[in-house]
C-alpha positions, 0 to 999 in steps of 0.5 A: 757469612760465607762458609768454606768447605775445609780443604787441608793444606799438606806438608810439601818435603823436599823429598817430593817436590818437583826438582825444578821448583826445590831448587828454587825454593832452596836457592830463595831460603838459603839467600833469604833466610831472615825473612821468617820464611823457612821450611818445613813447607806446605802446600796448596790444595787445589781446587782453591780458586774460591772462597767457598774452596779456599784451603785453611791457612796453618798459622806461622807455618811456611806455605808454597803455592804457584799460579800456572796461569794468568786465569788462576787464582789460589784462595785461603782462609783464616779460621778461629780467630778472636774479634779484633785479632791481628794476624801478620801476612808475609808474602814472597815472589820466587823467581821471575815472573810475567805475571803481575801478582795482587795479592788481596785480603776479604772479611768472613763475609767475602768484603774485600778489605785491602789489595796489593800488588808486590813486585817481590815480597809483602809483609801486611798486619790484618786486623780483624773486623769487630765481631768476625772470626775468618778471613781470606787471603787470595793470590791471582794475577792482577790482571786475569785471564786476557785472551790476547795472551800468548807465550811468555813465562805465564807462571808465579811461584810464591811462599806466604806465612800467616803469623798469628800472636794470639790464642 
C-alpha cells in the first residue's frame, strides 16, 4: 500500500491570514455557523498534490485550503483508523468560484472509491474497506489543467472537516 510522507497541516489564526481570504472565511463562519465548520482553522501544506504528499488530516478540526488553478490539485490522508471505521466529510465552497470542484475519496491503496462535485458544500460517511487503516481525500478541478484557459477567476477557497466517532 501506499505509504505518504507525513506533512502536518498547521493552525492558521486570524492573526496571519491574508486580510482578503479572513474576510472571507469570517463572513462564511459567521452566516454558516451551524454547519460544524468553525474556527480554530488549519491549513494545508503544500506540496500535497500527491498521494505519497498528502497532508495528514486532524480529525474533527476545521481546515482552509484553496486551489489557485485548475492544475492544482490538494490531497490529504486519513491515517490510524480501525477496519470498518467511518468517518463524516463535511466540505464547504467559499466564495465564488470558475472552477468546477471534484471532490474524491481513494482507499489506502490509491483505489478511487467515490467522487463528487458539490456546487457548494458536501457532507459524505466514508467507511472504511475491511482490513484498511487510511484513506485519501483530494480536492481539484473536475476538469484539470486545459490549455484553452485563459482569464477568469481560476481559484477555489474551501473549508473541510473530517469527524471521526471512534477511537
Amino acid at each position: 500500500s501506499l505509504q505518504p510522507a507525513h506533512s502536518e497541516m498547521r493552525l492558521y489564526p486570524k492573526e496571519v491570514r491574508v486580510p482578503e481570504v479572513a474576510a472571507q472565511i469570517d463572513d462564511y463562519l459567521q452566516r454558516f455557523s451551524q454547519l460544524e465548520i468553525e474556527d480554530p482553522l488549519y491549513t494545508e501544506a503544500e506540496d500535497n498534490g500527491w498521494l505519497t504528499r498528502a497532508n495528514a488530516i486532524p480529525f474533527n478540526a476545521t481546515a482552509y485550503a484553496f486551489l489557485d488553478s485548475r492544475g492544482d490539485r490538494d490531497v490529504y490522508v486519513g491515517e490510524a483508523l480501525a477496519s470498518g471505521e467511518t468517518v463524516t466529510l463535511i466540505w464547504h465552497r467559499v466564495g465564488r468560484t470558475n472552477l468546477t470542484p471534484a471532490v474524491r475519496l481513494y482507499d489506502e491503496n490509491g483505489v478511487q472509491m467515490s467522487v463528487f462535485t458539490p456546487r457548494s458544500w458536501l457532507r459524505y460517511d466514508y467507511t472504511l474497506p475491511k482490513g484498511q487503516h487510511r484513506f485519501y481525500l483530494e480536492v481539484a478541478d473536475r476538469f484539470g489543467y486545459l490549455k484553452v484557459d485563459t482569464g477568469g477567476y481560476l481559484s477555489l477557497h474551501y473549508l473541510f472537516k473530517v469527524q471521526r466517532k471512534g477511537p
